[in-house]
KOLSE-512686 format. One record per residue (C-alpha): x, y, z; residue in three letters. Coordinates in Angstrom, 2 decimals, always signed. Layout:
<recs>
+---------+---------+---------+---------+
|      xx |      yy |      zz | residuo |
+---------+---------+---------+---------+
|       X |       Y |       Z |     ala |
...
+---------+---------+---------+---------+
</recs>
This chain:
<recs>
+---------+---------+---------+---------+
|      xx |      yy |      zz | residuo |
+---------+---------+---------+---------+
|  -88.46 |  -14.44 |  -48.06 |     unk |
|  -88.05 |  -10.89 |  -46.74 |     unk |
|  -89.18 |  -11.55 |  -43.45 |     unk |
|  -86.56 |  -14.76 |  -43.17 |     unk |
|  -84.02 |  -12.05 |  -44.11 |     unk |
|  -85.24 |   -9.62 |  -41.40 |     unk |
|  -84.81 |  -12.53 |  -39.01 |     unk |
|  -81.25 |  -13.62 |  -39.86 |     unk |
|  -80.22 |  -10.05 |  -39.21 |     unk |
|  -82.15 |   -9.43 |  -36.47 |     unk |
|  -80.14 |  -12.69 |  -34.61 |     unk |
|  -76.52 |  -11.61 |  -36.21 |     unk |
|  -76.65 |   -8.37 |  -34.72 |     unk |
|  -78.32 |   -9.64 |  -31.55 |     unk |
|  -75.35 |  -12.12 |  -31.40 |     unk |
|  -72.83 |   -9.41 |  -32.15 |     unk |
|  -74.08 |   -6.88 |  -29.52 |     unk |
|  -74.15 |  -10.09 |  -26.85 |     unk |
|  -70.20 |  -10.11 |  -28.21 |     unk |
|  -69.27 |   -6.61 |  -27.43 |     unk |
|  -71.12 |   -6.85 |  -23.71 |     unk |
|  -69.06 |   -9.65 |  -22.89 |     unk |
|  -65.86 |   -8.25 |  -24.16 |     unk |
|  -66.22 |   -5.02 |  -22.25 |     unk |
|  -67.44 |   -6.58 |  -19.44 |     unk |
|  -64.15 |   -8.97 |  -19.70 |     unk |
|  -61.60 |   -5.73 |  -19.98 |     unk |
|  -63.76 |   -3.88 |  -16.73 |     unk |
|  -62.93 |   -7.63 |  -14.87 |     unk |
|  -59.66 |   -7.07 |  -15.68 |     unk |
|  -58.91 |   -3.51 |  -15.13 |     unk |
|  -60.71 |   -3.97 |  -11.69 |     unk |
|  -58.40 |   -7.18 |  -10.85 |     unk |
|  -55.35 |   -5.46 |  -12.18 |     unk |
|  -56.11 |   -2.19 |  -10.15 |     unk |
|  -56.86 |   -4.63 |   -6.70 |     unk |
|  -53.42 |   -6.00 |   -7.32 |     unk |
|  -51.73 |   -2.50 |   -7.72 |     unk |
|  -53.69 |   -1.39 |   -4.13 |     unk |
|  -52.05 |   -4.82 |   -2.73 |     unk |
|  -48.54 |   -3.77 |   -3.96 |     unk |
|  -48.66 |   -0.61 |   -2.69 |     unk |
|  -50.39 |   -1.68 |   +0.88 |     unk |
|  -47.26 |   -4.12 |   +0.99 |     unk |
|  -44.33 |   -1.37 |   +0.32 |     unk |
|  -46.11 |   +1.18 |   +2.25 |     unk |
|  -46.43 |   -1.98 |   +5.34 |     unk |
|  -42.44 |   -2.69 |   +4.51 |     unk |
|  -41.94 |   +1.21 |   +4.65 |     unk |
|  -43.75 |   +1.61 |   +8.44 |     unk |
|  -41.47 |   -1.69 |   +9.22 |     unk |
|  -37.92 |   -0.22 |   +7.88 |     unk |
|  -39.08 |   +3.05 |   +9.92 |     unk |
|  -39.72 |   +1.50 |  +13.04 |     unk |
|  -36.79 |   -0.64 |  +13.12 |     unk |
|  -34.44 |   +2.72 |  +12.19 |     unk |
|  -36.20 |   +4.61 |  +15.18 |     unk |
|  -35.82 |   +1.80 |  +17.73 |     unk |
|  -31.54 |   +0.80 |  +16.69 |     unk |
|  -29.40 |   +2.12 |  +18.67 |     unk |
|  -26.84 |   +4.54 |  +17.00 |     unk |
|  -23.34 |   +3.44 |  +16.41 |     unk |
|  -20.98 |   +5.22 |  +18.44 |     unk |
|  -17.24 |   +5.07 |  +17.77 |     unk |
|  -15.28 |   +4.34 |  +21.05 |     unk |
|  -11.36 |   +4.00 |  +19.61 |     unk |
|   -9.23 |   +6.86 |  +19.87 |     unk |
|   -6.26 |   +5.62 |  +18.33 |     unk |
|   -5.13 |   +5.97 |  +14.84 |     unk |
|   -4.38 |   +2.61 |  +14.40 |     unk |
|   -6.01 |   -0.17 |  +16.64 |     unk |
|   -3.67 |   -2.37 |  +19.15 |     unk |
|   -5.08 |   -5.92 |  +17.61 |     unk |
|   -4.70 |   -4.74 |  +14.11 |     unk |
|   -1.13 |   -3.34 |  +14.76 |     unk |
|   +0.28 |   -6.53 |  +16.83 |     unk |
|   -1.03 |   -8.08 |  +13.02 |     unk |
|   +0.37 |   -6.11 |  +10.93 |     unk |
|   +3.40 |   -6.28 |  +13.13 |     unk |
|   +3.68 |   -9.82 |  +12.91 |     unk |
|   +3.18 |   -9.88 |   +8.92 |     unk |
|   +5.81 |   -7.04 |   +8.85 |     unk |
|   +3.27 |   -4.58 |   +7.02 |     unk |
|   +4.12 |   -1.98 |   +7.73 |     unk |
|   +4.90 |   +1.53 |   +5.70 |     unk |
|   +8.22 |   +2.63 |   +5.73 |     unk |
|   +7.08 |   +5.56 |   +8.02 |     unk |
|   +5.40 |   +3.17 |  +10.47 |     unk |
|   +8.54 |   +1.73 |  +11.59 |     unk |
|  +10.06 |   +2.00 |  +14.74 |     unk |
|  +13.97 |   +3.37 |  +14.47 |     unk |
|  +13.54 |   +1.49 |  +11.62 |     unk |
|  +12.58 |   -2.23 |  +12.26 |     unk |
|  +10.09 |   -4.05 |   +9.70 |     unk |
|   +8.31 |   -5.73 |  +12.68 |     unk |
|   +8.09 |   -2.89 |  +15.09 |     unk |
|   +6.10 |   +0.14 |  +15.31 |     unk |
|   +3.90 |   +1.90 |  +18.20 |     unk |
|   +0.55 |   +3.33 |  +18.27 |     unk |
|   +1.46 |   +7.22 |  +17.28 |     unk |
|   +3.66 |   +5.56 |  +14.37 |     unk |
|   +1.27 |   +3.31 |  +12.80 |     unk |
|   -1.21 |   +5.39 |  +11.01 |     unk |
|   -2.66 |   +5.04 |   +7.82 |     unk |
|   -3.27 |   +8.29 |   +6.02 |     unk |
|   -2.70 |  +11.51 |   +8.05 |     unk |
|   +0.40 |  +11.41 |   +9.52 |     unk |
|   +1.74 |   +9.34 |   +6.68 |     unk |
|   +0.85 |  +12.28 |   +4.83 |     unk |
|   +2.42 |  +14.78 |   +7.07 |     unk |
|   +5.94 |  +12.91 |   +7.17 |     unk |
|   +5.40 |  +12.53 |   +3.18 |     unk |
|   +5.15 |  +16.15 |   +2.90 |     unk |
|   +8.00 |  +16.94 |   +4.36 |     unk |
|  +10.09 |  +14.41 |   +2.71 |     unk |
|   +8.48 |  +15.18 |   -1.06 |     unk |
|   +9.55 |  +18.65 |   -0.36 |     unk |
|  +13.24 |  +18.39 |   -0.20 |     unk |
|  +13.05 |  +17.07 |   -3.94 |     unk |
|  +10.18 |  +19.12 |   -5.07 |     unk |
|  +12.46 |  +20.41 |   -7.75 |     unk |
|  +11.87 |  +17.39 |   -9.75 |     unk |
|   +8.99 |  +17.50 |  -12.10 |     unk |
|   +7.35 |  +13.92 |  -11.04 |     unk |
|   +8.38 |  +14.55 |   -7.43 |     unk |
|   +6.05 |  +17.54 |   -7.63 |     unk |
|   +2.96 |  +16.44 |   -8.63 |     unk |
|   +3.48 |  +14.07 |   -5.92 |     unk |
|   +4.11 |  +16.76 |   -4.03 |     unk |
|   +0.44 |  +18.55 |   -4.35 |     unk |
|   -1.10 |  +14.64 |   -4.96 |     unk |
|   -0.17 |  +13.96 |   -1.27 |     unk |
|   -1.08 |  +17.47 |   -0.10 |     unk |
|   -4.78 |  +17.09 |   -1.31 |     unk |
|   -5.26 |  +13.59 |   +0.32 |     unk |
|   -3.47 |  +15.18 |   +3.70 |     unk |
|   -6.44 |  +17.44 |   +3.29 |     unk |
|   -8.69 |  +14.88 |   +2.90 |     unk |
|   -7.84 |  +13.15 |   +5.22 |     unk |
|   -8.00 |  +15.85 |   +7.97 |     unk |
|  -11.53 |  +16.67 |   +6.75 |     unk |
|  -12.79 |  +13.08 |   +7.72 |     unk |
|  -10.93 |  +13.10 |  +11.11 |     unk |
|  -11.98 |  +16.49 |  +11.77 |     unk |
|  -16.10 |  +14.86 |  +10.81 |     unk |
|  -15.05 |  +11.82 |  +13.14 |     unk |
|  -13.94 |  +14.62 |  +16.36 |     unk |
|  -17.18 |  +16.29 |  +15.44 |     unk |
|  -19.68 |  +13.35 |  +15.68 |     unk |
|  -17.73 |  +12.46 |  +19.19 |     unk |
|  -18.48 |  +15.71 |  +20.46 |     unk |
|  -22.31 |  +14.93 |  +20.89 |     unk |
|  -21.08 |  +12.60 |  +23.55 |     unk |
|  -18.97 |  +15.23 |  +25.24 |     unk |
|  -15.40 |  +13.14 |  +24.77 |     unk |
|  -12.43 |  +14.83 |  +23.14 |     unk |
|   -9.93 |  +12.13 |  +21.87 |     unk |
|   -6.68 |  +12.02 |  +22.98 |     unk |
|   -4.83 |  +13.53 |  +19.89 |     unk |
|   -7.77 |  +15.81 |  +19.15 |     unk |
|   -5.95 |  +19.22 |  +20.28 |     unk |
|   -2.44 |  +18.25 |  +18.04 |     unk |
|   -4.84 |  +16.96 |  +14.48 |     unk |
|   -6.98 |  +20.58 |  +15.07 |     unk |
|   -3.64 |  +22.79 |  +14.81 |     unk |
|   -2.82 |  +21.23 |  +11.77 |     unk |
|   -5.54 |  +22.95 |   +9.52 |     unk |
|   -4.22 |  +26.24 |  +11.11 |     unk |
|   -0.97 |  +25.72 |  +10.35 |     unk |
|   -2.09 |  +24.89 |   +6.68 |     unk |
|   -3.06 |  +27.93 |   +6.14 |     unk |
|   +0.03 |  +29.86 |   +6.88 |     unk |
|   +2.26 |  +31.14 |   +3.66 |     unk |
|   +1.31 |  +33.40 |   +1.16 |     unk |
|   +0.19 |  +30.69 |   -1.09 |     unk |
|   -1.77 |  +28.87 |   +1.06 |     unk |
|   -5.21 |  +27.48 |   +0.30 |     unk |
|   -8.50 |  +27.38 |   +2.49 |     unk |
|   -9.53 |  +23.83 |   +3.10 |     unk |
|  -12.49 |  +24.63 |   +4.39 |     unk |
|  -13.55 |  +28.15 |   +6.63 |     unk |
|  -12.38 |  +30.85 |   +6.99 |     unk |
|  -10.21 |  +30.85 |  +10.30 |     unk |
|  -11.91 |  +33.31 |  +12.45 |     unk |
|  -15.14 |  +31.19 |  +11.82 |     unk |
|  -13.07 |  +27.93 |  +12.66 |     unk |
|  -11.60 |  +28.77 |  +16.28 |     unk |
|  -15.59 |  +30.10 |  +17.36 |     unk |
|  -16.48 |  +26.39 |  +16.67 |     unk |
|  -13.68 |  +24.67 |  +18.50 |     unk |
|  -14.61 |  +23.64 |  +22.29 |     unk |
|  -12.84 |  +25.48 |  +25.20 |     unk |
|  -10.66 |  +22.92 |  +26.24 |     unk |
|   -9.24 |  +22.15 |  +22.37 |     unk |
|   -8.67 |  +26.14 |  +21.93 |     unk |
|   -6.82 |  +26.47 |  +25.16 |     unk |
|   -4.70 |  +23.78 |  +24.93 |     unk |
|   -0.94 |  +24.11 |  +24.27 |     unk |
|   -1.28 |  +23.14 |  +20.67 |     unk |
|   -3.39 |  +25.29 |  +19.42 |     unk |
|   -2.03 |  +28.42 |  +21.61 |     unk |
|   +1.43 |  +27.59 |  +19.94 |     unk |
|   -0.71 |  +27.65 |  +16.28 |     unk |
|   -2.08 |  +30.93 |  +17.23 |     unk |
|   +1.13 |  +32.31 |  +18.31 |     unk |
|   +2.88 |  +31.09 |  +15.69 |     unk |
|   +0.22 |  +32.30 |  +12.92 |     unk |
|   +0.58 |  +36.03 |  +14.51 |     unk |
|   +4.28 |  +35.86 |  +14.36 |     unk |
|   +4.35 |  +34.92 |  +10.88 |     unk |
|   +1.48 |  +37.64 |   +9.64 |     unk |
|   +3.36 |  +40.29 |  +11.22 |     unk |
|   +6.84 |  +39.40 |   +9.70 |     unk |
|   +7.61 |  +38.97 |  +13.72 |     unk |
|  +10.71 |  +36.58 |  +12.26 |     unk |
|  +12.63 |  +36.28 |  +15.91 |     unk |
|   +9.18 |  +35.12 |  +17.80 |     unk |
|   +8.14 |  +32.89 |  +14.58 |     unk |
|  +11.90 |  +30.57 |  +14.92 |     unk |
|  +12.17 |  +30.98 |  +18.24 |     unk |
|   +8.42 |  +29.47 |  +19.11 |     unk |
|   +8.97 |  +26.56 |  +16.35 |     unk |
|  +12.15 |  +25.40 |  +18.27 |     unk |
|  +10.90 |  +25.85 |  +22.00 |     unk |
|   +7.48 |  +24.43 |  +21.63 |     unk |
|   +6.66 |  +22.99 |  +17.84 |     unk |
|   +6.21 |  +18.91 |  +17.35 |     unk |
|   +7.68 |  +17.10 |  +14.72 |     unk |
|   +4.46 |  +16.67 |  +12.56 |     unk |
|   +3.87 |  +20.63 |  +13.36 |     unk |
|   +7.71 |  +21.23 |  +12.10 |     unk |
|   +6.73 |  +19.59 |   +8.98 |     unk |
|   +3.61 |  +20.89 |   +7.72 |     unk |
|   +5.70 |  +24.84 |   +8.42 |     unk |
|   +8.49 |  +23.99 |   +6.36 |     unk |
|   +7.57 |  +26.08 |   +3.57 |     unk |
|   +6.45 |  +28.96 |   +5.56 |     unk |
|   +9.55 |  +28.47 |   +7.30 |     unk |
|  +11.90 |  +28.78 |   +3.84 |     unk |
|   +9.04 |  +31.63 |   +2.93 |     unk |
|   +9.78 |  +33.86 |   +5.74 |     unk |
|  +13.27 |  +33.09 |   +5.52 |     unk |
|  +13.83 |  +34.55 |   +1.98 |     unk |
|  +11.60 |  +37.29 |   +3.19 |     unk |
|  +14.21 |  +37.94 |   +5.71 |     unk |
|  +16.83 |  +37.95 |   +3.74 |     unk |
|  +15.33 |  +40.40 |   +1.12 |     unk |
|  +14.86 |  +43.18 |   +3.98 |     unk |
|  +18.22 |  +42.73 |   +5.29 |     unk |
|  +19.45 |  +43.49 |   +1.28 |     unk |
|  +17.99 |  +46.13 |   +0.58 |     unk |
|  +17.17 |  +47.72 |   +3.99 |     unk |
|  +20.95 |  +47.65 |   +5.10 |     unk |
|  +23.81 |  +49.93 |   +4.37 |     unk |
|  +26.30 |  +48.93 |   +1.64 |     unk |
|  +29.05 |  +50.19 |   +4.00 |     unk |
|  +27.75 |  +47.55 |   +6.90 |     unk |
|  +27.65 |  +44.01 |   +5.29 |     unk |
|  +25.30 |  +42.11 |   +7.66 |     unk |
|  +27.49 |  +39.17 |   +9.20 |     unk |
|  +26.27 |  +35.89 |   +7.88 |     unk |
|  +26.92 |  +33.87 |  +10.84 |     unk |
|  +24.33 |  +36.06 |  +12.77 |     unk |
|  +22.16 |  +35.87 |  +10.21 |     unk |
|  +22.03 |  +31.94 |  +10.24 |     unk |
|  +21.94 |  +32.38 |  +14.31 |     unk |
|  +19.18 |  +34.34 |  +13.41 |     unk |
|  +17.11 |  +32.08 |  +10.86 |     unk |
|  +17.88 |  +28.92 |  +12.93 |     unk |
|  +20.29 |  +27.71 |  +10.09 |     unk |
|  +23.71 |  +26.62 |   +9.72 |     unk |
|  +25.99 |  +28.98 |   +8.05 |     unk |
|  +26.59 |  +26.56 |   +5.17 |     unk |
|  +22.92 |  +26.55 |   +4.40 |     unk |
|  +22.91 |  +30.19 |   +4.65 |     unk |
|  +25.44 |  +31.06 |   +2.12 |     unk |
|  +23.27 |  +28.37 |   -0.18 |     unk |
|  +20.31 |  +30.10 |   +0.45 |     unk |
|  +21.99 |  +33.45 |   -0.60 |     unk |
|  +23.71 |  +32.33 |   -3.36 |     unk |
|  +20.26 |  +31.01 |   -4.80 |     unk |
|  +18.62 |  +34.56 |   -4.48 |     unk |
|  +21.21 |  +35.86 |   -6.72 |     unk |
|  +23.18 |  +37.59 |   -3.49 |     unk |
|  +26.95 |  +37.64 |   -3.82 |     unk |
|  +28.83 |  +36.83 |   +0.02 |     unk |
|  +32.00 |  +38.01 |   +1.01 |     unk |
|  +34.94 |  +37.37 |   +2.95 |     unk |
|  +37.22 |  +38.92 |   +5.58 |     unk |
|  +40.79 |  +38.32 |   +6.06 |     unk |
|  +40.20 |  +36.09 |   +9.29 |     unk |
|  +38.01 |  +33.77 |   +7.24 |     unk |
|  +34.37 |  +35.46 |   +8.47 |     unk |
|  +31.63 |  +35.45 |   +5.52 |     unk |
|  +29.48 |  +38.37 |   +4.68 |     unk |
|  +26.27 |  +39.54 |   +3.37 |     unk |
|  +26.60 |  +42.60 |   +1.11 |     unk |
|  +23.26 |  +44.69 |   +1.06 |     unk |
|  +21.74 |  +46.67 |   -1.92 |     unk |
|  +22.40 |  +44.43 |   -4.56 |     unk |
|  +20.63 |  +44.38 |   -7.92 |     unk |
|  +20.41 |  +41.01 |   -8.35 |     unk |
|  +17.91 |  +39.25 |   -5.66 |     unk |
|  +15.36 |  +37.23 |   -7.20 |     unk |
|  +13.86 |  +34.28 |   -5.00 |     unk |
|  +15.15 |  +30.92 |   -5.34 |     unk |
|  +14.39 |  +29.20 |   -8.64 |     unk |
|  +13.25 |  +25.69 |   -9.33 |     unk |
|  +12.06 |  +25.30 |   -5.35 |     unk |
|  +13.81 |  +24.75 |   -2.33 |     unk |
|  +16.67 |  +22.81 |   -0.69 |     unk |
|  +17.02 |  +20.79 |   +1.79 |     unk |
|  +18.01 |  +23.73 |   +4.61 |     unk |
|  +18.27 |  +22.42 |   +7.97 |     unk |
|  +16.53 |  +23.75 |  +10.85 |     unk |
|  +18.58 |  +24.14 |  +14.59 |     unk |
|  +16.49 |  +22.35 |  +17.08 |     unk |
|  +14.94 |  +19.69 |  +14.54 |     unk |
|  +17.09 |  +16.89 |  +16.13 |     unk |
|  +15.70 |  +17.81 |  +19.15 |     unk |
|  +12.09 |  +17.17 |  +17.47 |     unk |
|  +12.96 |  +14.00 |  +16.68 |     unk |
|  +14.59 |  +12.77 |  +19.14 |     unk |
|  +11.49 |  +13.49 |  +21.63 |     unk |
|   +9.24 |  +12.21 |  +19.18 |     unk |
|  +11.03 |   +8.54 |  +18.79 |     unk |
|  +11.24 |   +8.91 |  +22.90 |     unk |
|   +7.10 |   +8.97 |  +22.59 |     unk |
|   +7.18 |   +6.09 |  +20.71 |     unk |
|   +9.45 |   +4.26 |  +22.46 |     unk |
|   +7.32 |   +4.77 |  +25.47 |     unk |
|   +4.28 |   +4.19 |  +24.40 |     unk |
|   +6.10 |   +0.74 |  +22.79 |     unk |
|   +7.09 |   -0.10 |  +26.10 |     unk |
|   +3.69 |   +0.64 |  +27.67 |     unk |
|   +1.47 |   -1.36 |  +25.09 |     unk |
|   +3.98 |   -4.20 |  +25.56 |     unk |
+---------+---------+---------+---------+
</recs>
């Protein structure tokens, strides 16, 4: 009896530890198949890797060609379906517009910061005011990484010389922001031909005219040499350095010896009208003659610079900016048709 019961336990445990070799030899099976299938996965990324690689290293690079703003086939288009931006038009015409009009961000930008200006008084008007200032900026900074990749291929575009002055000529005025580095850093990058070309030799004179309070050189440069888009993005410096004026003359003049306002308008490239506006905002009082000539007091009390922003002053010599700007597009019309 004992030995049957020696026997029976003898096969049981036999049978279990026949069990337990199988099993483990089942899990080492499939640890060894799942681990060839993970080297197969990773032979096949790392193969798709060396494939991606090669076929990166052997593409050619894209390289932009198009210099203009606005391409000829895409503006003909939009031309036809009369889309075009109000500031895209040509003297006004829905279905007309020419290759240095039809842009679509940074002159658009330029014109729409001169126009939000005017009514930057207006609490909506100016946050659309700063809105369209930081996408102007934007918007330079991609052109500006456009000229940049072109210059590997030794080509300067067209425009390149009049887009470059406009990041000098946003940082003139008190006020102004960097958009990027420092300026001293930015004309050692620029190429030779871009730094001497008129553009930016106007920029530069203009920027040293306005630092040293120069007032005669600053208007007198804008009117002989500045662009329209260049007239636009100095606006405020120009109303900035004319207050500044204005403030010197007050209290750096003798109260016997008003200063004549119609040479001071002469002066500031204003008309007289807009001159006695401009005074009367400071807080300055003007007088009159008998034969009718106005008059700027000096050493009054009361200056204070012009609250809730800036007029719409005019400028002597900005039809003259226009008009040779619409003559450019009129010729370039003529020439693309």
């Amino acid at each position: 009896m004992n030995k049957s019961r020696r026997k029976a336990r003898m096969s049981s445990s036999s049978t279990e530890g026949k069990g337990l070799q199988s099993n483990a030899s089942g899990e080492a099976e499939a640890s060894k198949g799942g681990s060839i299938r993970g080297r197969s996965l990773e032979d096949e990324e790392s193969h798709r890797s060396i494939e991606s690689s090669h076929v990166s290293s052997t593409s050619p690079s894209t390289i932009g060609t198009c210099t203009l703003m606005c391409p000829a086939g895409e503006r003909v288009q939009r031309e036809h379906l009369r889309d075009l931006s109000v500031f895209e038009r040509l003297n006004g015409h829905p279905g007309k517009t020419s290759p240095s009009l039809a842009v679509k961000k940074v002159k658009f930008h330029i014109v729409s910061h001169h126009k939000l200006l005017c009514c930057n008084c207006n609490v909506n008007i100016s946050s659309m005011y700063y809105l369209n200032l930081e996408q102007l900026r934007k918007s330079l900074s991609s052109l500006y990484g456009m000229y940049d990749a072109n210059r590997k291929s030794s080509t300067i575009s067209k425009n390149e010389s009049e887009f470059r002055s406009f990041y000098v000529l946003l940082h003139l005025g008190s006020n102004s922001q960097s958009v990027g580095d420092s300026l001293s850093l930015w004309f050692q990058r620029l190429a030779s031909p871009i730094l001497k070309s008129k553009e930016l030799c106007f920029t530069r004179k203009v920027l040293r005219s306005f630092r040293l309070g120069n007032y005669y050189c600053f208007f007198n440069t804008i009117a002989a040499e500045s662009s329209y888009l260049q007239y636009c993005l100095m606006e405020p410096c120009i109303n900035e350095l004319r207050i500044l004026v204005v403030s010197c003359i007050n209290y750096g003049g003798y109260t016997l010896s008003p200063y004549p306002l119609a040479q001071l308008s002469k002066l500031l490239r204003m008309k007289e009208s807009d001159m006695k506006s401009l005074c009367i905002a400071c807080g300055l009082e003007i007088s009159t003659n008998e034969a009718g000539n106005k008059f700027l007091p000096t050493k009054q009390t009361t200056f204070h610079p012009p609250k809730g922003g800036f007029q719409n002053y005019s400028f002597l010599g900005l039809e003259r900016l226009q008009r040779h700007t619409r003559v450019d597009d009129s010729r370039t019309t003529n020439q693309a048709s």
